[in-house]
C-alpha positions as CSV (number, residue, x, y, z in Angstrom):
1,X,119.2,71.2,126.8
2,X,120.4,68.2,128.5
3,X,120.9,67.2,131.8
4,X,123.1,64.3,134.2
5,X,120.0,62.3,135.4
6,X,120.7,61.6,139.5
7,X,118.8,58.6,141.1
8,X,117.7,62.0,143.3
9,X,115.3,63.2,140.3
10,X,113.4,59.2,140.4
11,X,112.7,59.5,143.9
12,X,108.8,58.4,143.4
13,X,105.8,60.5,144.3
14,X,103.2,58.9,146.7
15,X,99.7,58.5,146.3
16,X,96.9,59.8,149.0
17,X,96.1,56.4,149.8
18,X,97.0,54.5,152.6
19,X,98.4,50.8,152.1
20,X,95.5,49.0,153.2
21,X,93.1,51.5,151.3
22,X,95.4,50.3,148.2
23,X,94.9,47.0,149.1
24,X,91.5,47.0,149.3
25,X,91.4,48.8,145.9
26,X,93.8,45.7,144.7
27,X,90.7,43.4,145.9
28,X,88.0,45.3,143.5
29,X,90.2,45.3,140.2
30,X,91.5,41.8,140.8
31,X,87.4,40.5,141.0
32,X,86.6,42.5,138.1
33,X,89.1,41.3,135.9
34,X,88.2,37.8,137.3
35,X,85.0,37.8,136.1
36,X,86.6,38.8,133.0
37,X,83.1,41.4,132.8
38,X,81.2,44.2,134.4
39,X,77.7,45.2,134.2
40,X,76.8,48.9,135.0
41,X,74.0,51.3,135.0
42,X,73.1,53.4,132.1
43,X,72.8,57.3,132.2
44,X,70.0,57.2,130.1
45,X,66.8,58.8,131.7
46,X,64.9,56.5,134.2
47,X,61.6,56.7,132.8
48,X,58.5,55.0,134.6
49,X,58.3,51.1,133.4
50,X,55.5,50.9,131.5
51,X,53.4,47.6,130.7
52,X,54.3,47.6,127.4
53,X,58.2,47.7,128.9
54,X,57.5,45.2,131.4
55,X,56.6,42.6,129.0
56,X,59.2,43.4,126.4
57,X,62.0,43.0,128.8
58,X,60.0,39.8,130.7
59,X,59.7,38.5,126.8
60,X,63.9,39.0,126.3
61,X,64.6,37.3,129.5
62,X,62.6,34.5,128.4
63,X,64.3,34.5,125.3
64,X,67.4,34.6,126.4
65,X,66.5,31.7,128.4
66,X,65.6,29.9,125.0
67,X,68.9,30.8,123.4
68,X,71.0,29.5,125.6
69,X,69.6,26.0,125.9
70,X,69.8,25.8,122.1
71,X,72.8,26.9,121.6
72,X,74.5,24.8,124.6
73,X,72.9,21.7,123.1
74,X,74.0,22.7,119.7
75,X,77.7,23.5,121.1
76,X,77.6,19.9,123.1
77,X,76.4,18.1,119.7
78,X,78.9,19.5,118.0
79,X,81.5,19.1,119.9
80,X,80.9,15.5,120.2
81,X,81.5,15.2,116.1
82,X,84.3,17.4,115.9
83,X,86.4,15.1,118.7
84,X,85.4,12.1,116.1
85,X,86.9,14.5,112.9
86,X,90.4,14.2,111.6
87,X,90.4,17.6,109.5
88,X,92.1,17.2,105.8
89,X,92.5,20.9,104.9
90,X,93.9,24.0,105.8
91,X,91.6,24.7,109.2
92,X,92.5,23.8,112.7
93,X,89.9,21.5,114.4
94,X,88.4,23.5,116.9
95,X,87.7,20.5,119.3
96,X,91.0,21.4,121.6
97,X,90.1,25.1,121.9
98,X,86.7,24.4,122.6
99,X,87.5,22.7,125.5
100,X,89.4,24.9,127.5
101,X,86.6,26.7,128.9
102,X,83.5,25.6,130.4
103,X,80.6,24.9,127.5
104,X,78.5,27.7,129.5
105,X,81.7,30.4,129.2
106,X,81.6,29.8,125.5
107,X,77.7,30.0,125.1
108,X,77.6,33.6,127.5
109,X,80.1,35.2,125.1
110,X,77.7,33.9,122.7
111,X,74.6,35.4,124.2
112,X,76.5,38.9,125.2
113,X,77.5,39.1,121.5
114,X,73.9,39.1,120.5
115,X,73.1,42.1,123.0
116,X,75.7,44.3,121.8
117,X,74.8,43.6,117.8
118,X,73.7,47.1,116.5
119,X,70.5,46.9,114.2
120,X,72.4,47.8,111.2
121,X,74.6,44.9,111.8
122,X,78.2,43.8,112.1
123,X,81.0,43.0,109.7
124,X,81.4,38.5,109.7
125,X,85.7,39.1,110.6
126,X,85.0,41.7,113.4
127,X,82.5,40.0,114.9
128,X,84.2,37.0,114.9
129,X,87.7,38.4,116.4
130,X,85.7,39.9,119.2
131,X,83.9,36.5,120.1
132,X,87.7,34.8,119.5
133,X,89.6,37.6,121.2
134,X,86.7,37.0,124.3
135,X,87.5,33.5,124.6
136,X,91.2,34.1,124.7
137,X,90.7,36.7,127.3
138,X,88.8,34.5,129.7
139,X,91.0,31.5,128.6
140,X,94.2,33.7,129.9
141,X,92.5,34.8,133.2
142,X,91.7,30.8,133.9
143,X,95.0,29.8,133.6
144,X,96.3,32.5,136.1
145,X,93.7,31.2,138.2
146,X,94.5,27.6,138.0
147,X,98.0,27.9,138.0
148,X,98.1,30.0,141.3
149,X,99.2,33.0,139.8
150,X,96.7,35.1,141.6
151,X,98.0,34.1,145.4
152,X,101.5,34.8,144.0
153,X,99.9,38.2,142.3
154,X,98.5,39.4,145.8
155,X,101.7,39.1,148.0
156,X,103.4,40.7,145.3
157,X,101.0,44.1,145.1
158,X,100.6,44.6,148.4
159,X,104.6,44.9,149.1
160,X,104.5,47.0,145.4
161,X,102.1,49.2,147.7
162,X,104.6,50.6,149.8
163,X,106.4,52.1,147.1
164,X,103.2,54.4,146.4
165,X,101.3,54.6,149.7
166,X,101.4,57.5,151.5
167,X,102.3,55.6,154.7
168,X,105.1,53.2,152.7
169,X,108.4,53.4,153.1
170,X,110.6,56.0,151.2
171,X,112.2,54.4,148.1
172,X,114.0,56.4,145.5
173,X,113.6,53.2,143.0
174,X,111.1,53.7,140.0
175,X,108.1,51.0,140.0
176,X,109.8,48.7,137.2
177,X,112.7,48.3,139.6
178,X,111.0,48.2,142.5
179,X,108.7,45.5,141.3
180,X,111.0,43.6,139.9
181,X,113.2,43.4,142.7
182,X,109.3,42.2,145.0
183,X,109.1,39.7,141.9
184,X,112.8,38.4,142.2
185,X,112.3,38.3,146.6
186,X,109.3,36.3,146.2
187,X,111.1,33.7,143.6
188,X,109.6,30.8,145.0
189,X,106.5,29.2,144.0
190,X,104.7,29.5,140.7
191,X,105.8,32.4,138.4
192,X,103.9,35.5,137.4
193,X,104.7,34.1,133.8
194,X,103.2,30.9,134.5
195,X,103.9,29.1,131.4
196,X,100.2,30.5,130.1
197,X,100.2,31.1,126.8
198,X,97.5,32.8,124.4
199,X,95.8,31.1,121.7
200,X,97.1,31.3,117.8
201,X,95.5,35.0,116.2
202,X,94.0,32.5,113.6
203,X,92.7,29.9,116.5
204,X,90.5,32.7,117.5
205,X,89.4,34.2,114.0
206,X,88.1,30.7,112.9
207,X,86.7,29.7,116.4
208,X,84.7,33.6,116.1
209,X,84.0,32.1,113.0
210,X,82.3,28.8,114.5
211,X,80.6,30.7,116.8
212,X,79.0,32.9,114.7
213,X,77.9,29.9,112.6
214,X,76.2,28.0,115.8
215,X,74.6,31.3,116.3
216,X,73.0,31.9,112.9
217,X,71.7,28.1,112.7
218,X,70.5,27.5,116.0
219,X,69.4,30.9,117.6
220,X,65.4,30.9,116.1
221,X,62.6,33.6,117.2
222,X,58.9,33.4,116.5
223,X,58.9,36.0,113.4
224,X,55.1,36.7,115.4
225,X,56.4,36.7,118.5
226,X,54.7,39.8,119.1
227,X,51.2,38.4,117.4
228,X,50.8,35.6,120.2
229,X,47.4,35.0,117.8
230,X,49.2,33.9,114.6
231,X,50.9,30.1,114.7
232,X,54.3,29.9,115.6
233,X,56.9,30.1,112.8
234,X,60.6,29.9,114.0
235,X,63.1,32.5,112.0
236,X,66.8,33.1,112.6
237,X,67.2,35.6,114.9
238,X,70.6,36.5,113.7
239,X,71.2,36.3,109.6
240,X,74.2,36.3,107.3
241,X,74.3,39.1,104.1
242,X,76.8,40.3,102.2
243,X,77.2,44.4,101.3
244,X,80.3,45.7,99.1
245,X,82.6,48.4,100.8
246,X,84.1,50.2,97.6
247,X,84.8,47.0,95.4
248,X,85.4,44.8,98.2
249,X,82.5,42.0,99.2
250,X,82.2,41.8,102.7
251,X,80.6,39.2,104.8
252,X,77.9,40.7,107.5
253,X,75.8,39.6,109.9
254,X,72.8,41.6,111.2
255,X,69.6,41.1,113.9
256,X,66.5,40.5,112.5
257,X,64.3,43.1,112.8
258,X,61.8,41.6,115.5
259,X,64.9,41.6,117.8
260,X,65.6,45.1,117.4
261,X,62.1,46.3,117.9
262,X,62.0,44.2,121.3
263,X,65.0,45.5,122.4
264,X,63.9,49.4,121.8
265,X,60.7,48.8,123.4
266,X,62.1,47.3,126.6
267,X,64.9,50.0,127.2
268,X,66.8,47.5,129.3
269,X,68.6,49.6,132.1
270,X,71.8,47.9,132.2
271,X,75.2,47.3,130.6
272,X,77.6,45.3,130.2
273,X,81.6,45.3,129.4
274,X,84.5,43.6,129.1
275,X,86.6,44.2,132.6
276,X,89.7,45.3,130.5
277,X,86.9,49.0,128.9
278,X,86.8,50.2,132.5
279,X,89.8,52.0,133.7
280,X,92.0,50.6,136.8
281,X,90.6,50.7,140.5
282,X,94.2,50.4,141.5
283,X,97.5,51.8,140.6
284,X,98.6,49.5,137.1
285,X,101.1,46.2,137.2
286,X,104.7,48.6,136.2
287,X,105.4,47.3,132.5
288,X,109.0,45.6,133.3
289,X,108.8,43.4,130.0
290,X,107.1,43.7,126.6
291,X,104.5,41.3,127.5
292,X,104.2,41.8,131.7
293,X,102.5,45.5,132.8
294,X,99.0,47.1,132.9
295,X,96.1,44.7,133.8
296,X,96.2,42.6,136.9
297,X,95.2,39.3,134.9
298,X,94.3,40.7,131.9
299,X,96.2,40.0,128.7
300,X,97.8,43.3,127.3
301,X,100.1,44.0,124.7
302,X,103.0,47.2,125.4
303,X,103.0,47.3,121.4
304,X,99.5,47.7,119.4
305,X,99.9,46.0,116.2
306,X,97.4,44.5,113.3
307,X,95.9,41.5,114.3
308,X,98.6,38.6,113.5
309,X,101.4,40.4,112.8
310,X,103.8,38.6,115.0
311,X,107.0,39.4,113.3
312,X,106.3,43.4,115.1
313,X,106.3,41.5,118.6
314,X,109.2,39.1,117.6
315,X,111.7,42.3,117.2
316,X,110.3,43.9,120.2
317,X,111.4,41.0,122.1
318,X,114.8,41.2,120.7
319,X,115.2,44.7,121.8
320,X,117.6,44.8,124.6
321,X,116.9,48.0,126.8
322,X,113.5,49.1,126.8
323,X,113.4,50.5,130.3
324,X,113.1,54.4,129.4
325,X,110.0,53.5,127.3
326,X,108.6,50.5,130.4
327,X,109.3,53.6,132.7
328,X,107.9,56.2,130.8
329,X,104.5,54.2,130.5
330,X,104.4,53.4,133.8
331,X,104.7,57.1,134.9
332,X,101.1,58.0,133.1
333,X,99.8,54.9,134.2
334,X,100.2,55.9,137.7
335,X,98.3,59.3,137.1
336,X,95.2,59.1,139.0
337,X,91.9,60.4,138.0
338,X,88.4,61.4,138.9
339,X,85.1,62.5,137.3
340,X,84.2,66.7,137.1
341,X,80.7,65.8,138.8
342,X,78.5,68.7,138.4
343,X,80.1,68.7,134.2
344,X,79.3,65.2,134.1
345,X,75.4,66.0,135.4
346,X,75.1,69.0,132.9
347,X,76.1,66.4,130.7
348,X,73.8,63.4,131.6
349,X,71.1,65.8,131.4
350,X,71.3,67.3,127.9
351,X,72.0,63.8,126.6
352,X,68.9,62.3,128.3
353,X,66.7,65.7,127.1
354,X,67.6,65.1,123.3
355,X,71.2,66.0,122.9
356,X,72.4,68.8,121.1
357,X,74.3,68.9,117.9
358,X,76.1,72.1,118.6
359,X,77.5,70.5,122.2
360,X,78.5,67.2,120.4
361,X,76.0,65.4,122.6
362,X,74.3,63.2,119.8
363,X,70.5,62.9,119.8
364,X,68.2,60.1,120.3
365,X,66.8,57.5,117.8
366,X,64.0,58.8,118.2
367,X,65.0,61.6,116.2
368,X,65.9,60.0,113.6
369,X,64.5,60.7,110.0
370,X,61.6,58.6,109.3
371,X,62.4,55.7,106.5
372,X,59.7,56.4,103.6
373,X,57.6,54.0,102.4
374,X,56.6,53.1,98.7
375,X,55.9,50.1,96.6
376,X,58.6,49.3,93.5
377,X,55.1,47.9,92.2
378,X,53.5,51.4,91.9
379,X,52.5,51.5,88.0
380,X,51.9,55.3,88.3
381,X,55.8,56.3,89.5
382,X,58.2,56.9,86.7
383,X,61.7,54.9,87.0
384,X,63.1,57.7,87.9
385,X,60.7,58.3,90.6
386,X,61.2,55.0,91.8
387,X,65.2,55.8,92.2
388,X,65.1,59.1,93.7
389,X,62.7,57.4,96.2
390,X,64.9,54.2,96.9
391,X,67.9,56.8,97.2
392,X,65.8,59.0,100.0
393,X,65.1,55.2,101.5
394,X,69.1,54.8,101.5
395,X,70.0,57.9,102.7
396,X,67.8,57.8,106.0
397,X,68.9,54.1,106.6
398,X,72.6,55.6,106.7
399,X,71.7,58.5,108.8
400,X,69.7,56.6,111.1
401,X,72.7,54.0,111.4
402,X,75.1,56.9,111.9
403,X,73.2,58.4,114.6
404,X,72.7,55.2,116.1
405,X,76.4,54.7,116.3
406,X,76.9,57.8,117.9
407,X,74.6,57.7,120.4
408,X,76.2,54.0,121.4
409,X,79.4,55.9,121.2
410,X,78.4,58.4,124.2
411,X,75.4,56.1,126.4
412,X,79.3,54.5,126.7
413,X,81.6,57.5,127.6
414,X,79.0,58.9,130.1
415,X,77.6,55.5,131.4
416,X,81.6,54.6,132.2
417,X,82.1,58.0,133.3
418,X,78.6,58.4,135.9
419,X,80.1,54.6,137.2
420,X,83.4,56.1,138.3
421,X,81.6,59.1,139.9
422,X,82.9,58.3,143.2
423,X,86.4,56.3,142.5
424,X,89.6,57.2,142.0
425,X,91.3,55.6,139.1
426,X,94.0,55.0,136.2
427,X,94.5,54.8,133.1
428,X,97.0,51.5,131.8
429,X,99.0,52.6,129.0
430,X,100.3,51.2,126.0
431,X,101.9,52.8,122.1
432,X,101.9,51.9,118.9
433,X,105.1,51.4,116.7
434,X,105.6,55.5,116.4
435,X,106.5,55.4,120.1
436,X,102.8,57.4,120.8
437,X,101.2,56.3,124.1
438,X,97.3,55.5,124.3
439,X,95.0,55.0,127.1
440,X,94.4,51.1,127.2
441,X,91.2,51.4,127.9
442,X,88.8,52.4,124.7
443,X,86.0,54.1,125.2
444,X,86.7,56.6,128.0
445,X,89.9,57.9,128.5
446,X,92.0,61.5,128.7
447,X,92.6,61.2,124.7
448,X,88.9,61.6,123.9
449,X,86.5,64.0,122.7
450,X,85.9,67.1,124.2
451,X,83.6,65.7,126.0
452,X,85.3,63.1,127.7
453,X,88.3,65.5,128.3
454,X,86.0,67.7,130.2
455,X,84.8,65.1,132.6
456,X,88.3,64.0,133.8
457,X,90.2,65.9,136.3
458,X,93.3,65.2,138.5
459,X,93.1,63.4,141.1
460,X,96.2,64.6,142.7
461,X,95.5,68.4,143.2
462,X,98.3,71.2,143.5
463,X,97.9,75.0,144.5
464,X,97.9,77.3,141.7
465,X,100.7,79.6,142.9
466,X,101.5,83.5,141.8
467,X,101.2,82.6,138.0
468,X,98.8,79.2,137.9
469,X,95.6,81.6,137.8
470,X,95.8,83.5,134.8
471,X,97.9,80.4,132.9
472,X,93.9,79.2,133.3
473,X,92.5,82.1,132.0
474,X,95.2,82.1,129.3
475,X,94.0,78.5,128.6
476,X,90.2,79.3,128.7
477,X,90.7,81.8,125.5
478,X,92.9,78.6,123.8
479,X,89.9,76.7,124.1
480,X,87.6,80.1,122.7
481,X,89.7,79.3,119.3
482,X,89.5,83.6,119.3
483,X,93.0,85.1,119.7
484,X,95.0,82.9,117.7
485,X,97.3,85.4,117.1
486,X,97.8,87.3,119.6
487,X,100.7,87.3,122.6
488,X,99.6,86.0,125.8
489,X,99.3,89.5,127.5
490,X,96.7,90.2,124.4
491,X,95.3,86.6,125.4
492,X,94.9,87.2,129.6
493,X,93.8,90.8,128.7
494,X,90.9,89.5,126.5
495,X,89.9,87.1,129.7
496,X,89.9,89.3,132.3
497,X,87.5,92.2,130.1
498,X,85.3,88.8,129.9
499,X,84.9,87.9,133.4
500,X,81.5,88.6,133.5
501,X,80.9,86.1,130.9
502,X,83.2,83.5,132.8
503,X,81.4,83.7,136.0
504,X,77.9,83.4,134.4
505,X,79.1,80.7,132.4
506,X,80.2,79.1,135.4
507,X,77.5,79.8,138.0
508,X,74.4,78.8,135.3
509,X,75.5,77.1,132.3
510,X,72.3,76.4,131.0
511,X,69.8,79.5,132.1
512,X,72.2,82.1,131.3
513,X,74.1,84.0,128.4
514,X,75.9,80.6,127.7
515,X,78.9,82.2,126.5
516,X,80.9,79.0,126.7
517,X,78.9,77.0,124.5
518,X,80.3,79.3,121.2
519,X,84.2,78.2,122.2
520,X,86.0,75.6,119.9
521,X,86.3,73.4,122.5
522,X,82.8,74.0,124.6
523,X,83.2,71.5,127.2
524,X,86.5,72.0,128.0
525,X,85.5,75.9,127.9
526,X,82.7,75.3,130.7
527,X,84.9,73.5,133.1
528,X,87.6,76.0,132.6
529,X,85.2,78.4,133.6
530,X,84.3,76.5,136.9
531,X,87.7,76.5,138.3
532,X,88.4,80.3,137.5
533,X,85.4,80.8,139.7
534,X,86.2,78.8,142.5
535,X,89.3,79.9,142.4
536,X,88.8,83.6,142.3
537,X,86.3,83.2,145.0
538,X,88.7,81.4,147.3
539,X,90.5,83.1,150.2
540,X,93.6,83.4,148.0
541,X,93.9,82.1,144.5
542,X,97.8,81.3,145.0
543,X,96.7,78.8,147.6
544,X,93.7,77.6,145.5
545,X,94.0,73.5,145.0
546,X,93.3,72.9,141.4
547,X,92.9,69.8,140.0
548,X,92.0,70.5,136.4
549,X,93.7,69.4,133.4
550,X,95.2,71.5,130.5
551,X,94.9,69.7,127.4
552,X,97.9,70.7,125.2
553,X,98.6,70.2,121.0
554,X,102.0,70.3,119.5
555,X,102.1,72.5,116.6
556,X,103.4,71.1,113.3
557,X,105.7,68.8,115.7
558,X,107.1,67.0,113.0
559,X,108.7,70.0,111.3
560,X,109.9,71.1,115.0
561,X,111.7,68.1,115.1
562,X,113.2,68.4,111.4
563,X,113.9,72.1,112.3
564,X,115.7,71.5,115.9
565,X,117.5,68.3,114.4
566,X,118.8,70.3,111.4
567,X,120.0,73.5,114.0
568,X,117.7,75.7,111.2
569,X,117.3,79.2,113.4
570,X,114.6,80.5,110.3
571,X,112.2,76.7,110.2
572,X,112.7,77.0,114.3
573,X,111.2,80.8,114.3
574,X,108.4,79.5,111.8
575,X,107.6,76.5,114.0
576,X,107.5,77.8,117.6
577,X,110.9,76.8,118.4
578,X,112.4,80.5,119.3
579,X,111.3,83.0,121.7
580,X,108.7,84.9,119.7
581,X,105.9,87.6,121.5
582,X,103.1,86.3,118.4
583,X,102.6,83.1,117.6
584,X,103.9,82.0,114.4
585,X,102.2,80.0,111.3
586,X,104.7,78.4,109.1
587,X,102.0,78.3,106.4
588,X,101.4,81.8,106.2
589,X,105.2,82.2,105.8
590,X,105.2,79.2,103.0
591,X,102.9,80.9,101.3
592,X,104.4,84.4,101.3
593,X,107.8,82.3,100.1
């Protein structure tokens, strides 16, 4: 099974981009991640502004306007008291770490923070690692900046970009050593590790902490702010409650009502994320250490661990060769991508036209069950009345969260996705502890729902050859979730007597006999669809450029592995491991045992 690796078999692929065009690309990441954020468009429907809309979103600007002023006094005031405080217990004193940004950096997290809080509300701890984590982020980037890292970072990538330009020079080094070796020729002059350090895990939960606190005290709104008639009467806009999660109390803090309403009623057009959400405009930094590789100046971590858990990143540090696993990272980092554009349109348009359940495109608000009203005063309800209706009150909260959560989830896949329309891009990665790789970035990304999956395609296309065509169609009745037991003649049989389907399917998704849309996998299903047709209605399928993914699932890998490690011919046969014309279930054989 095993092979004498040759420093032949490393020699690097190139990408179709020319040096300066990777440059260039260099440019756009490195001022994203500088401004440490990114505002977009969203893909949900332009409708005509209304005047009702105008003034809500003229009302929130305003407001915003307020906000920031209070809070940027309230910051400054108490800043000045904690530099005069010698602390006695157990907490830091902030007054160092609120110092290493700009007042105004600390007060836009602030203000950010409050746009992204979902009506049902956020738990105290997350909210206040996100605000802590954002401060770090921005307080890492700075430092680069300061420190000259970012001159030193330029003359570095564009020499890295010979190794993958199409018009570079031919190296048969792998992009840890070749980077390394640009790193160790450019040796004067400040250090990509500049001596910048990241704040202490519980530095950042208490300062989230102390911001969330200036919020909720200083943050007010006029609770009739949308009576101008009645006198003013200032409200928090933000509030701190407490709910139990099983027997657990747990701190939360949630948007007052009035905030929510505003905010639904303007259907702001825009929004915004941290720079480290959006995939890569350029080819990732080569992991060539457990804490250098991914983001240009963004902090990232090779190892995902629990929040605080250093002793994890301790022993990865004391691991002496790590270059297979730096490498193997690094070779689906530099996988480039692109967006399915008519998929993602189909897409964008069901989503906008109420979603559909069946597609996993999750509906509006809108559609959301009405809460029912009733008064716990009514003398002429029973008490059991009065519960069953308090219960129905419960239950449509929940659901109404819920959907609200999932339609977040998606206005964030296909708002990400409909940016990157037109780009090429990558995916940093990282793992976790198992040795599994993830996508770095977390919303959209090639691990994702069917969905997502369906929107990505290579960027990098290759013909499909004798056999790549019906390896599709093969693929298409995987994603049906029909044949599950039969061989793979039985399997390209059953496509091509469906061609018909696959075609229509293909040429009008949505006005015709919609056969995809009853597959496991419908998304997937559709696109699959797509490139059969293009490809059968090319000159020659053999010579047909196909960029489009197959997603693949081990089956019961861990057993494989027991099976192969323990030589055992009759677990391998039961697992996949042996040639075998039907696919095997080792349950069905456990259960005949």
């Amino acid at each position: 099974m095993w092979h004498c690796v040759t420093r032949s078999d490393h020699r690097y692929p190139t990408l179709d981009f020319s040096q300066e065009e990777l440059q260039q690309r260099f440019k756009k990441q490195l001022t994203i991640e500088q401004d440490c954020t990114i505002t977009i468009d969203s893909v949900e429907a332009q409708k005509p502004i209304t005047e009702n809309m105008a003034k809500m979103r003229k009302l929130l600007a305003v407001q915003r306007v307020l906000w920031h002023t209070s809070l940027l006094q309230a910051l400054r005031e108490s800043k000045t008291i904690l530099a005069n405080t010698n602390t006695t217990d157990n907490r830091h004193n902030l007054y160092p770490y609120l110092c290493v940004l700009e007042d105004k950096d600390y007060v836009d997290i602030m203000i950010q923070s409050i746009d992204e809080l979902p009506p049902s509300g956020e738990a105290l701890k997350i909210l206040a690692k996100y605000l802590g984590g954002r401060v770090n982020t921005k307080y890492s980037v700075r430092q680069k900046q300061h420190n000259q890292t970012v001159e030193k970072l330029n003359n570095i990538y564009n020499t890295y970009t010979g190794l993958v330009a199409k018009d570079g020079k031919d190296f048969d080094t792998l992009p840890r050593e070749q980077w390394c070796k640009i790193v160790t020729d450019h040796s004067s002059g400040p250090s990509l590790q500049g001596g910048e350090s990241d704040l202490p895990f519980i530095v950042t939960l208490e300062l989230g902490m102390y911001m969330v606190d200036l919020m909720v005290s200083n943050i007010k709104i006029n609770s009739d702010i949308l009576n101008p008639d009645f006198d003013k009467k200032f409200i928090p806009l933000i509030y701190h409650m407490y709910t139990f999660r099983s027997t657990r109390q747990v701190g939360f803090i949630k948007p007052h009502p009035i905030l929510s309403q505003i905010q639904l009623e303007a259907m702001e057009t825009k929004l915004t994320f941290d720079s480290y959400v959006m995939p890569m405009l350029c080819p990732p930094v080569p992991w060539n250490s457990v804490k250098s590789g991914a983001y240009l100046l963004t902090p990232s971590q090779l190892m995902r661990t629990a929040e605080g858990a250093t002793q994890h990143m301790e022993l990865l540090e004391q691991c002496q060769n790590l270059h297979a696993v730096l490498d193997t990272l690094n070779q689906l980092g530099n996988c480039a991508w692109r967006i399915n554009k008519p998929l993602l349109d189909i897409i964008i348009s069901i989503f906008n036209d109420r979603g559909n359940d069946k597609l996993d495109i999750p509906p509006p608000l809108s559609e959301a069950p009405k809460i029912p009203h009733f008064s716990a005063q009514d003398p002429s309800s029973t008490s059991s009345e009065k519960a069953q209706m308090k219960r129905e009150v419960s239950n449509a909260r929940k659901k109404g969260s819920e959907m609200h959560s999932l339609r977040m989830d998606a206005l964030y896949k296909l708002s990400i996705a409909n940016c990157m329309r037109d780009e090429v891009f990558w995916f940093p990665h990282n793992m976790d502890f198992r040795g599994r790789t993830y996508p770095c970035p977390p919303h959209f990304n090639h691990l994702g729902s069917d969905v997502t999956r369906a929107v990505l395609v290579f960027a990098d296309g290759k013909p499909l050859g004798p056999k790549g065509l019906d390896w599709i169609k093969i693929h298409l009745v995987n994603l049906t979730g029909l044949m599950k037991k039969s061989s793979l003649e039985g399997r390209l049989e059953y496509a091509n007597s469906i061609m018909e389907d696959i075609l229509d399917s293909a040429d009008n998704p949505l006005t015709g006999k919609k056969w995809w849309m009853n597959a496991d996998e419908p998304w997937q299903a559709l696109g699959c669809c797509m490139e059969i047709a293009n490809a059968v209605r090319s000159p020659d399928p053999t010579r047909f450029i196909s960029h489009f993914p197959v997603h693949q699932d081990g089956s019961c890998n861990g057993l494989q592995h027991y099976a192969a490690l323990g030589r055992d011919i009759i677990g391998a046969t039961s697992v996949n491991l042996t040639p075998c014309e039907l696919p095997q279930d080792v349950y069905s054989g456990v259960a005949q045992q």
